[in-house]
N, C-alpha and C positions, 0 to 999 in steps of 0.2 A: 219119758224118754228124753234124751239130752240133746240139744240141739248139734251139729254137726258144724264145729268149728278149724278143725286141723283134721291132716291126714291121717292123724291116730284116730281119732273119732270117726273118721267113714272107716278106717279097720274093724271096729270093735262093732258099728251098725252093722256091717257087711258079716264078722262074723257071728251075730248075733239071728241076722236073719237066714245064715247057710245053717244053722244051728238046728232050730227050730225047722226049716225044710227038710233035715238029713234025716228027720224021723218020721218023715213023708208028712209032715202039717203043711202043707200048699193046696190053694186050692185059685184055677186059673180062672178066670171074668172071659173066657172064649166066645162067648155067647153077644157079646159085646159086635156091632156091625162092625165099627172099625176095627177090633182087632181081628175078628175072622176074617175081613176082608185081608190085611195083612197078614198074616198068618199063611191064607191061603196063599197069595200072591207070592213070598219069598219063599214058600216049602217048609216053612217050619209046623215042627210037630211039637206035640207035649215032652217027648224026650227030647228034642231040640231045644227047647224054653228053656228044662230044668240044667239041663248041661251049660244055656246061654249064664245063666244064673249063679251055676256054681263058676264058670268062668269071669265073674266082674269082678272087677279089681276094684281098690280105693280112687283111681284114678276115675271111675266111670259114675262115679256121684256127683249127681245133679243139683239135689235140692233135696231140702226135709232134713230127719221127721217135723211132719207141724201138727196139730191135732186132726185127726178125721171128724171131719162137718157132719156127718152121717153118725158117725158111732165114737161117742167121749171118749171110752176107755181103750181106743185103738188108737197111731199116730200112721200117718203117711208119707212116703221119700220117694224118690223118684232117683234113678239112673238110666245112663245108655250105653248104649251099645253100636260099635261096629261091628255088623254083620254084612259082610259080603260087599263093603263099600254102602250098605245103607244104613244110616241111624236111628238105630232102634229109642223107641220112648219107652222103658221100663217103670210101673209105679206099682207101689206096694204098700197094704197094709196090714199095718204089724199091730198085732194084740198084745195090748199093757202086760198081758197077764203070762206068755209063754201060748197063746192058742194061737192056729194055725195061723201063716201069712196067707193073701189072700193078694195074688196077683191079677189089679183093678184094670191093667192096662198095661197091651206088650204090643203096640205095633210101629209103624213108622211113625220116626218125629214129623211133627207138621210144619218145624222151623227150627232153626239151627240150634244146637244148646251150646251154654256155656261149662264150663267143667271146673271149677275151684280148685284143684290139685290136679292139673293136669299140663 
């Protein structure tokens, strides 16, 4: 996966991962203390997630992809989100191969992010 150098390159990640999700390949890390704790606290649901998801822009890319530590043939990026005046921490990983993304963490940032094209 190409590293994410210009605003064309978080388009093409961003639509590469709505891509891959429109044919329901997601799969969400809820189970995660911090994000249920988040999760529960701002009211967000799984149809919440996927909607926050299909609404990120190029603007809202954070960082990545870099390789996932965990699993070679996957890479990981992060974006956020304003939801409701709180900054969501979005992170994702995406399989080399077209298999499902695999949302690792969706809850509040625990400190401010910077935004590259923003």
């Amino acid at each position: 996966m190409q590293p994410v150098k210009t605003v064309e390159d978080a388009i093409a990640l961003l639509r590469d991962i709505k891509k891959i999700i429109a044919t329901n390949k997601i799969w969400f890390n809820n189970r995660s203390t911090k994000n249920t704790q988040s999760l529960a606290d701002l009211g967000i649901t799984v149809a919440m997630q996927i909607a926050i998801i299909k609404d990120l822009a190029p603007t809202d890319y954070y960082c990545g992809p870099e390789p996932d530590e965990k699993y070679p043939d996957r890479a990981v990026a992060v974006f956020g989100y304003d939801f409701r005046g709180t900054e969501l921490y979005i992170k994702f990983s995406i399989g080399l191969d077209g298999t499902a993304v695999v949302c690792l963490s969706f809850h509040e940032s625990e400190y401010p992010m910077q935004y590259p094209f923003n």
